[in-house]
N, C-alpha and C positions, 0 to 999 in steps of 0.2 A: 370715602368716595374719591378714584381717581377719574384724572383726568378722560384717560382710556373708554371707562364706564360712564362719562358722561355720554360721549358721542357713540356708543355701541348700545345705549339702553335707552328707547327713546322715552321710554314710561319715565322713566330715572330724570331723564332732559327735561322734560314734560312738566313735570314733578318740580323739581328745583328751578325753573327755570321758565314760568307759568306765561310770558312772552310768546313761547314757543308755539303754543297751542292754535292760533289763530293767527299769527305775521310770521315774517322772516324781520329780524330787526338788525338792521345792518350799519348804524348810527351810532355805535358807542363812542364815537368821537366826539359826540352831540355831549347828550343829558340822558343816561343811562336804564333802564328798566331795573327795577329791585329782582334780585334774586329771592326764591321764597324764605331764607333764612333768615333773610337780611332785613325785609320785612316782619316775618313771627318776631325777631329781636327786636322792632321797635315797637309793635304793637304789643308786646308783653312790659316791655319800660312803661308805653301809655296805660297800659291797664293797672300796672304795679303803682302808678302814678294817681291812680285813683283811691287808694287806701291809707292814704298819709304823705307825708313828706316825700314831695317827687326825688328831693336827693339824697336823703335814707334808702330808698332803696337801690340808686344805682351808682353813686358816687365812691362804692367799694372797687367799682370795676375803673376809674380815672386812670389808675393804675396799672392794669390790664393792659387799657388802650396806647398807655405810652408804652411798656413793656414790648407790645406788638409791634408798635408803629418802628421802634427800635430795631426790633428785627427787621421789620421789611426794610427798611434803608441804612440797616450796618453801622446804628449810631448809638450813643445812652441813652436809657430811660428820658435822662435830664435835659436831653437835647431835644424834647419830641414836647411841642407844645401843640393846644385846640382850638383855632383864633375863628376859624368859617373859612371862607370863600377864600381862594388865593389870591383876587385882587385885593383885597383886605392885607394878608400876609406880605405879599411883595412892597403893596401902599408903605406899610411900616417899615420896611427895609428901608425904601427908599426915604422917608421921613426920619427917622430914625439915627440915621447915619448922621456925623461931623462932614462937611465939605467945604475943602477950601476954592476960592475963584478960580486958580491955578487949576485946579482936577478939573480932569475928562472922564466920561463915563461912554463906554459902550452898545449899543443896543441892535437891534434888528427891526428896523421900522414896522416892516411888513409881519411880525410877530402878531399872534392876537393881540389886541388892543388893553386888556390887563398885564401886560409885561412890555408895555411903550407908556401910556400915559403916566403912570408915577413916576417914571426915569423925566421923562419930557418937562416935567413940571420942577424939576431942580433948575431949569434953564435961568427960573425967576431968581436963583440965588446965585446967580455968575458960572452954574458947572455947565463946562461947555458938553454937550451932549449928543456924541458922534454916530454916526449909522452907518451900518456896516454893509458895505459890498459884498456883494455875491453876487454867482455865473448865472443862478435860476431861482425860482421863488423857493423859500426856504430850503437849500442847499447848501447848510452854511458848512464849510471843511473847515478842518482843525487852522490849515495855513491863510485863511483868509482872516480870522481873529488874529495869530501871530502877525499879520502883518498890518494888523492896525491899531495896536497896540502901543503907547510908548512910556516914556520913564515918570510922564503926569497919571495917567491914565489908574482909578483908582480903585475900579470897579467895572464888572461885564456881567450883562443881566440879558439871558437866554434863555430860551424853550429846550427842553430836552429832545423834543419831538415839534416839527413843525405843524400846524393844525390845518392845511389843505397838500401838502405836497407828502408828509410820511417820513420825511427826510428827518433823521435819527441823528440827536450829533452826538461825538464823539467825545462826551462830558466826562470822562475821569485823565483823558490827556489832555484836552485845552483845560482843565483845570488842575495840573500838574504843572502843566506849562506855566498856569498864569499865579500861581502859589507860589515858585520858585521865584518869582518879579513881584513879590507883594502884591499883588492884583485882586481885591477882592472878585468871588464869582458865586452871583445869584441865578438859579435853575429856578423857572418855572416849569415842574416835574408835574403835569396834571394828563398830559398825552402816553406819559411811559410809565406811571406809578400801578403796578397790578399786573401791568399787561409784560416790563420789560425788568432784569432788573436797575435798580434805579440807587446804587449806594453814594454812600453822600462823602467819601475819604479825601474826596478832592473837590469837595465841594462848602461853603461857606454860611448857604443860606438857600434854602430850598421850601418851594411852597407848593400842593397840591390838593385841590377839593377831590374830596370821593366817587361823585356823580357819572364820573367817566368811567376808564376801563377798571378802576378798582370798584366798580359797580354796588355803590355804595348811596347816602343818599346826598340832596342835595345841601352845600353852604356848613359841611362838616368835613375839614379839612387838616392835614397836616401841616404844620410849621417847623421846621427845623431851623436852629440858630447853631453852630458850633459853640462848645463851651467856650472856648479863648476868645469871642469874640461878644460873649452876653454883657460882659458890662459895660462894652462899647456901644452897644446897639440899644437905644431908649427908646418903647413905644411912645407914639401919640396918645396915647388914652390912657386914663387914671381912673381906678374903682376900686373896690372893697378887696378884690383879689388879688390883685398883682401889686398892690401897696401896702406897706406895714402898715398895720390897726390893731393893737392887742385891744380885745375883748372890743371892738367892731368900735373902738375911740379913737376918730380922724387923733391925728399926731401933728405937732407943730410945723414938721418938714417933712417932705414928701421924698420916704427911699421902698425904692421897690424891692419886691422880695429876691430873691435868689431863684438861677434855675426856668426852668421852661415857664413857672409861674409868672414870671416877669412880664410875659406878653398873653397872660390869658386876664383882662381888666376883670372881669366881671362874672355872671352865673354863666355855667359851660349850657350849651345849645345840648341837654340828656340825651332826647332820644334820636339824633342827628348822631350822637358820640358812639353810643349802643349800636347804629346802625354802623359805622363806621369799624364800631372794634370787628362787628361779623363781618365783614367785609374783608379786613385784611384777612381776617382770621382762615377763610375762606381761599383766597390767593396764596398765603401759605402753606394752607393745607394741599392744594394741586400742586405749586409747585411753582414758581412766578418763570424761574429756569422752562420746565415742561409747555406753559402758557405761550411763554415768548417764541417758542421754535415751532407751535402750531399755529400761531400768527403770522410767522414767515412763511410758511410752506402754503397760508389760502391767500395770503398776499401775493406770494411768485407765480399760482395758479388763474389765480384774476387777474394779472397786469397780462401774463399771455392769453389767456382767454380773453379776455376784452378788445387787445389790440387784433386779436383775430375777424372780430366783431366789427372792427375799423374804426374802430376808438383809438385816440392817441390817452397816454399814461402822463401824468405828471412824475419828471424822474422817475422813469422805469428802469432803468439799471442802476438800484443801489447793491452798493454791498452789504454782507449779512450783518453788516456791526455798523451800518446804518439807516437798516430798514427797518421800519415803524410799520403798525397796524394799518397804515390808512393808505388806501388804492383811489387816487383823483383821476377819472378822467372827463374826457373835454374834447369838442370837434369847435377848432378856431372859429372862432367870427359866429359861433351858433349858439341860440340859447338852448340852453337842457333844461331849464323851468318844465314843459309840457312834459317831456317824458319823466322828470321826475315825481309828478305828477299822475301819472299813470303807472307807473310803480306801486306810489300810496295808495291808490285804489285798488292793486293788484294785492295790499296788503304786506309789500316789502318797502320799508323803513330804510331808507339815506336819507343823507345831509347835501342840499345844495347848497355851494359856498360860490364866492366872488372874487378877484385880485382885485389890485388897485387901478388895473388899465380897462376893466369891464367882461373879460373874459369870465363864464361861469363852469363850475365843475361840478357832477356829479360826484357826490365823495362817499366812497364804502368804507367802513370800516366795522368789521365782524368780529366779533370774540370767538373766544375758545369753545363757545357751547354751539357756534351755530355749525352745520353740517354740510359734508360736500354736495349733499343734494339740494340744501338750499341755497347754493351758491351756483350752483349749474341751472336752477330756476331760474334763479336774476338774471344769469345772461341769456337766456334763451329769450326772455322777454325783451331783451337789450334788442 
């Protein structure tokens, strides 16, 4: 199955893509719709799961899932761990780490709130905990982290994609940049993982749930640690898995094992995993390359059709190496509550979001399966 024949065969759309049939679902920014494979593969672990030992029959594939996950983000098997939910993942970066008084750490306040609250919460142990300026909401340019930066500063923890503006940052130069200054650099990769690609060469620590554009399921996620930095980096959590136990006999001293197992405590979430391996599996197989540059092109088509509409765009003129899946728009001082509202009755699926000053946005954001005609329905309704 290409890409091509998704959106030229609607039976084929229809088919793999069982959403289609009855909405327009324009929300994968949100909490995603299973794809039908993605599904069959977990309702085949549950069924498999009825005949014996639920991890007999699928913990052959753990292996698979790192393998893949490996691929999609350009990293080793070894560096691909299965912890859930990325504020989980990030939680433990941020706990995890040594920090002296002296360190500063970087953030994006106005970031979603699982990539602020675990930074925020080192405050209690003396790291001063800086936020970063920017010209617009989630806007962030390469040269406004360069310039807030300095010779304390120990760590920089960013969205790869902002979750109401679209705004794409430029994660393998500001993390070239901040590599060469020893700066560590944590990507919460959950808005670009599927949809964009997302390699991790200049990256330190990256976390991503499936649920979003890698249309996968929910609280079954990616963790990446780079190898050089695993034995620096200690979970909070201690179990059966991620600590030595020959033949399952607690040990006098607690050493964890080697490798992505280090931060997987305990039994893995199966059919969350299953769902998860089909999912990349699935993005590789189209093409993450092919995905990302049909995301651009209904993004470019909705910021001008909308503003036509007399919608204002949340940063509407990005560049192609910083535009994300997600089209916000927004009429000042007005609520979009009611019409988003009427949309879901009309049967097409966005996301109303909010900033911090009270303005709200209608927020689009479509995948690769949805079609130009469904996209010229939305705004006709607009």
């Amino acid at each position: 199955m290409t890409l091509a024949e998704v959106l030229s065969n609607e039976a084929l759309r229809r088919a793999e893509f069982p959403v289609c049939r009855d909405k327009i679902f324009l929300a994968h920014a949100g909490v995603c719709p299973l794809p039908r494979r993605v599904a069959q593969a977990m309702n085949d672990c549950t069924n498999g799961g009825t005949l014996g030992d639920q991890e007999a029959f699928v913990m052959h594939r753990l292996d698979d899932a790192r393998k893949t996950g490996a691929r999609l983000l350009n990293c080793q098997p070894a560096e691909v761990s299965f912890v859930g939910p990325t504020s989980l993942a990030l939680s433990f970066v941020a706990a995890g780490l040594k920090f002296r008084r002296t360190d500063n750490i970087l953030i994006y306040h106005d970031d979603y709130p699982s990539n602020v609250y675990p930074w925020m919460a080192l405050a209690a142990q003396g790291v001063q905990v800086r936020l970063l300026n920017t010209r617009g909401l989630g806007a962030i340019r390469t040269v406004d982290v360069m310039g807030q930066v300095d010779e304390n500063t120990r760590l920089v923890a960013l969205a790869s994609c902002h979750f109401i503006s679209g705004h794409r940052l430029e994660h393998e130069v500001i993390g070239k940049f901040l590599r060469e200054r020893n700066i560590l650099f944590c990507l919460d990769a959950i808005q670009t993982l599927g949809a964009f690609p997302t390699s991790v060469e200049q990256v330190d620590f990256l976390a991503a749930d499936a649920h979003k554009w890698l249309l996968g399921p929910c609280a079954a996620g990616i963790f990446y640690v780079r190898r050089e930095l695993q034995e620096k980096l200690n979970p909070p959590v201690y179990g059966w898995h991620n600590v030595r136990n020959p033949n399952f006999v607690a040990q006098d001293n607690i050493e964890y094992r080697a490798g992505a197992a280090k931060f997987e405590a305990g039994t893995h979430n199966l059919v969350g995993l299953i769902g998860l391996l089909a999912a990349m599996e699935l993005a590789l197989q189209l093409g993450v390359e092919n995905i990302a540059a049909e995301l651009a092109r209904k993004r470019a088509w909705l910021v001008s059709a909308c503003r036509e509409k007399g919608y204002a765009v949340l940063n509407p003129d990005q560049k192609p190496e910083t535009s994300g899946g997600i089209t916000s728009i927004f009429q000042p001082g007005q609520d979009l509550a009611p019409l988003h509202k009427k949309l879901a009755d009309a049967g097409i699926i966005a996301s109303l979001r909010t900033d911090r000053k009270g303005q709200n946005y209608l927020r689009f954001s479509p995948h690769f399966y949805n079609t130009d005609a469904e996209l010229q329905r939305v705004v006709e309704l607009l």
